[in-house]
C-alpha positions in Angstrom: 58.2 -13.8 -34.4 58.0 -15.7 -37.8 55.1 -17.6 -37.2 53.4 -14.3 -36.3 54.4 -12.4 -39.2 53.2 -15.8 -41.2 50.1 -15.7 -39.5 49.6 -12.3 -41.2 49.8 -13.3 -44.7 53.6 -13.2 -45.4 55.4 -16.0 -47.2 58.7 -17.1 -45.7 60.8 -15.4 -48.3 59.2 -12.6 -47.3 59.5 -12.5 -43.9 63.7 -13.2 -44.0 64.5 -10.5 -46.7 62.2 -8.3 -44.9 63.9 -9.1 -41.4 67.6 -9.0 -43.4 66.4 -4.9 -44.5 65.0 -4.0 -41.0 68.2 -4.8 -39.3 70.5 -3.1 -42.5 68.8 -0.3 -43.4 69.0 0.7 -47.5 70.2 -1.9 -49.4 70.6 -2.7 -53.2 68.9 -6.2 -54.3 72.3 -7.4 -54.3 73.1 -7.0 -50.7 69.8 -7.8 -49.5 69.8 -11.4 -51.8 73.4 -11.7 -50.3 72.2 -10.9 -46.3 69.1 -13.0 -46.7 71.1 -15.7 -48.3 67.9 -15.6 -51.7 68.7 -15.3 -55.3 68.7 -12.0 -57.0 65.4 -12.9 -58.8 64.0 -13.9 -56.1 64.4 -11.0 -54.1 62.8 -8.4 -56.9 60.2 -10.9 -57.0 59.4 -10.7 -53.0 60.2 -6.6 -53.3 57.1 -6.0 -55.5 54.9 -8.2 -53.3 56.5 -6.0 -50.4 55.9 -2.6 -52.3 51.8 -3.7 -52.7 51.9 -4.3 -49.0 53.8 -0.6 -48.4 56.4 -3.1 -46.4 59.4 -1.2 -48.3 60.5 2.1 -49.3 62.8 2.7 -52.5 65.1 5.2 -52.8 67.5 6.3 -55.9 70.4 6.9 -55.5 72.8 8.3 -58.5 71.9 5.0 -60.8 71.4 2.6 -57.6 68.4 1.7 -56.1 67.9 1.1 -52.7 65.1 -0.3 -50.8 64.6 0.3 -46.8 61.9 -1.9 -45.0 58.8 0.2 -43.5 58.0 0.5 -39.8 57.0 -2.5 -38.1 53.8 -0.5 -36.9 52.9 -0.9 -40.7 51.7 -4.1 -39.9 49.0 -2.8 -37.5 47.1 -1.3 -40.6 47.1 -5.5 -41.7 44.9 -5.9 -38.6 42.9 -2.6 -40.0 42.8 -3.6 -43.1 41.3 -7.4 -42.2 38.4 -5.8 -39.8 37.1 -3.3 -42.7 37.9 -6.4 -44.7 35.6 -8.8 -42.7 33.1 -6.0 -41.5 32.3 -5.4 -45.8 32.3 -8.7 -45.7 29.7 -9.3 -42.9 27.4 -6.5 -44.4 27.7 -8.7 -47.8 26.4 -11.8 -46.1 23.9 -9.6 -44.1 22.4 -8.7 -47.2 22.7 -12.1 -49.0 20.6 -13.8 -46.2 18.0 -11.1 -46.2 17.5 -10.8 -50.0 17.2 -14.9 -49.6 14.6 -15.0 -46.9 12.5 -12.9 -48.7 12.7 -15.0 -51.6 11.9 -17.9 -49.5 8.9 -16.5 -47.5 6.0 -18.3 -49.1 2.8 -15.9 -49.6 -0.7 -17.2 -50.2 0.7 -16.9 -54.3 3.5 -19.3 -53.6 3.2 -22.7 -55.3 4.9 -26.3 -54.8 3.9 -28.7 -57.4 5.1 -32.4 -56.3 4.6 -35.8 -58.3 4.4 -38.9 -56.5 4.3 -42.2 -59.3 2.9 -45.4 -58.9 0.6 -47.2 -56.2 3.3 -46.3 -53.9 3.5 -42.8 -55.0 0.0 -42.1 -53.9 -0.1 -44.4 -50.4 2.8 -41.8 -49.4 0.8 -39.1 -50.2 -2.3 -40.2 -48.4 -0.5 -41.3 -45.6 1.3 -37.5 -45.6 -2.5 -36.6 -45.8 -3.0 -38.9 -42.3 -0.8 -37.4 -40.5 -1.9 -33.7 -40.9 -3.6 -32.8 -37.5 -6.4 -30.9 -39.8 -9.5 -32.6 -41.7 -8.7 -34.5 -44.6 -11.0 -33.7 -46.9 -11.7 -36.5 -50.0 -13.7 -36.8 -53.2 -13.7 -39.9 -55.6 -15.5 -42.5 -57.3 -14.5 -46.3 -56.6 -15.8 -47.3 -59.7 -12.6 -47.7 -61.5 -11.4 -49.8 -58.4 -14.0 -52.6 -59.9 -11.6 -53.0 -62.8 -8.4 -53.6 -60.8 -6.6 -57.3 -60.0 -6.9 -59.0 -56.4 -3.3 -57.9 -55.9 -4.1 -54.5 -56.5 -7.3 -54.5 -54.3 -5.3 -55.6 -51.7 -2.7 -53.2 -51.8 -5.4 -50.5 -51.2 -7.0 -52.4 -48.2 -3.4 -53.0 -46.6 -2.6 -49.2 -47.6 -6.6 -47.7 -46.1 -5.0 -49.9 -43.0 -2.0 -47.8 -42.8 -3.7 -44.3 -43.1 -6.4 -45.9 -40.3 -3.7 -46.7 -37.6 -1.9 -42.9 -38.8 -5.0 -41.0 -38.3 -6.5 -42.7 -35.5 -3.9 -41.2 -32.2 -4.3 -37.7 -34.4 -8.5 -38.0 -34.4 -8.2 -35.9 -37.7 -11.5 -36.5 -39.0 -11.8 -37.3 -42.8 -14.6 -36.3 -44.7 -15.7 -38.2 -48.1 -18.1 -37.7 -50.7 -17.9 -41.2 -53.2 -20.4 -43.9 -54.6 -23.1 -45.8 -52.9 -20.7 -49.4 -53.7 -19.5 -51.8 -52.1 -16.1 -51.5 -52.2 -16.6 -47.8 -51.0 -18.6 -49.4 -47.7 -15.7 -51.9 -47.3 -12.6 -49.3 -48.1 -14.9 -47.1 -45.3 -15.6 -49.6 -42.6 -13.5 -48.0 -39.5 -14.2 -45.8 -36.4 -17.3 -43.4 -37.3 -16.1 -40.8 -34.9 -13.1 -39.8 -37.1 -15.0 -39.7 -40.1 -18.2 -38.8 -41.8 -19.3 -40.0 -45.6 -21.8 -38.4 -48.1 -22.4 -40.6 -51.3 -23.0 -39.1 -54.8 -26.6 -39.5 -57.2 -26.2 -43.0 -58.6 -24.2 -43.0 -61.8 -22.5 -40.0 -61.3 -18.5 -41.3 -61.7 -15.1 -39.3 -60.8 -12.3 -40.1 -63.2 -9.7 -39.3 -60.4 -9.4 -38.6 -56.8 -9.5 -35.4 -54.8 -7.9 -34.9 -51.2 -7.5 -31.7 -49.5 -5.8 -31.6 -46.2 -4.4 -27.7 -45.0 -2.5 -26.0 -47.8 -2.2 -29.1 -49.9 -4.1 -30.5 -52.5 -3.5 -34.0 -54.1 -5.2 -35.0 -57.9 -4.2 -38.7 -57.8 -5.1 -41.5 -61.1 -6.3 -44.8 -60.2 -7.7 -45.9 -64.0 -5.0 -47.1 -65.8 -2.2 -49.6 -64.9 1.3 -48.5 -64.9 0.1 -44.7 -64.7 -0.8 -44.6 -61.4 0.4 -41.8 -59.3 -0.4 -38.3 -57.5 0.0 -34.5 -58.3 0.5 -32.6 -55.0 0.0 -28.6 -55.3 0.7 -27.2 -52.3 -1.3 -23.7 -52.6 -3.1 -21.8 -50.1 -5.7 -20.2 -52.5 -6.0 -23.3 -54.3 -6.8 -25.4 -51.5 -9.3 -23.0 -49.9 -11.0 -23.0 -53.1 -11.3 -26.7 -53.5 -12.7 -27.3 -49.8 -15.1 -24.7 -50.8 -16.4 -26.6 -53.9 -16.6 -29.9 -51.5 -18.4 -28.2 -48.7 -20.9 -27.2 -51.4 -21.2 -30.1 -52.8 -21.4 -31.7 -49.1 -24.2 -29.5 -48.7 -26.1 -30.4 -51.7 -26.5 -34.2 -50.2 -27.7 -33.1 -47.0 -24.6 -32.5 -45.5 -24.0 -29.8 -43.0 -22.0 -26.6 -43.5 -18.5 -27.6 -43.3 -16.8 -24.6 -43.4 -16.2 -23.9 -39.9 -13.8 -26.1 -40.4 -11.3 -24.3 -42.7 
């Protein structure tokens, strides 16, 4: 019976003067420290806890007080009591998670801005861009790849290798517009049927690279050592509008219309 009447939330003080006053009747704190075998203080300590619980009655009587223990079928309003307890409760959580998930459902407004640093900040993100099962979409200028090291240029080849052997099980095509060069021809050189290639006017130079792949567009900086790395927005409206301006500008170098495919 103790470890029941614990289970409900009373203390073991508790439970023994409240056991010593249910088989007593009214008793003075005296008597009740005395059957219960507490101290005094103790006991008007435990009484107030039992008054907030409605556990005891006090009575006057002349100048003596006397306190009789309630019903047991008191504690049946603690099992009330916890399922009004834990149904507020529920309806508090219900309302948490639903406020939440609205806050979390991303609209074609929403934004994620990510930034990736150095070389290996942008081979992740064009290998994220490889494994998209949608085009990949890419404008840049390899000019500013004639200024970097051996080391450098072979970092690129061994990373182009990576995104090849990604994209190839996917057969997500990738579409480029970049310079008439030779380094563009050699970054390039891989199965035609997964991707197409438009080259700009001569002279006409990018200062950084542009890949769109679904909702996700990445600006990425290739000119100056130590700074390399990649902005990733992650917009819907944003990348609809940049495929738009590299459809048109596919079409303006006899390209055909692209949009079909977004």
């Amino acid at each position: 019976m103790k470890k029941e009447l614990k289970a409900l939330g009373l203390t073991d003080k508790e439970i023994e003067i409240y056991l010593a006053g249910l088989k007593s009747g009214p008793l003075s704190v005296q008597n009740l420290a005395q059957i219960a075998e507490v101290k005094r203080t103790t006991v008007y300590d435990v009484l107030e806890r039992l008054k907030r619980l409605k556990l005891v009655n006090q009575t006057i009587k002349g100048k003596k007080r006397f306190y009789e223990m309630a019903s047991p079928s008191r504690f049946l309003t603690f099992v009330q009591q916890e399922k009004e307890d834990i149904f507020a409760k529920e309806e508090g959580i219900m309302k948490i998670i639903s406020n939440l998930e609205a806050m979390s459902k991303k609209t074609e407004f929403a934004t994620d801005v990510t930034i990736y640093e150095g070389w290996e900040g942008i081979e992740e993100v064009m290998l994220m861009f490889a494994k998209m099962e949608a085009p990949f979409f890419s404008l840049y200028s390899s000019h500013y790849l004639s200024f970097l090291d051996k080391k450098m240029l072979q970092k690129i080849e061994a990373t182009v290798l990576k995104i090849n052997k990604a994209r190839l099980p996917l057969k997500n095509k990738l579409y480029v517009i970049t310079d008439h060069s030779d380094i563009s021809r050699d970054i390039h050189l891989f199965n035609s049927a997964i991707r197409e290639i438009r080259y700009f006017p001569k002279n006409m130079k990018l200062p950084a690279m542009i890949d769109v792949c679904e909702d996700k567009v990445a600006l990425s900086s290739l000119r100056e050592e130590g700074r390399y790395g990649s902005v990733v927005i992650q917009n819907t409206l944003i990348a609809e509008t940049v495929r738009f301006m590299i459809n048109t500008i596919w079409q303006s170098l006899d390209g055909e219309d692209l949009s079909d495919l977004f």
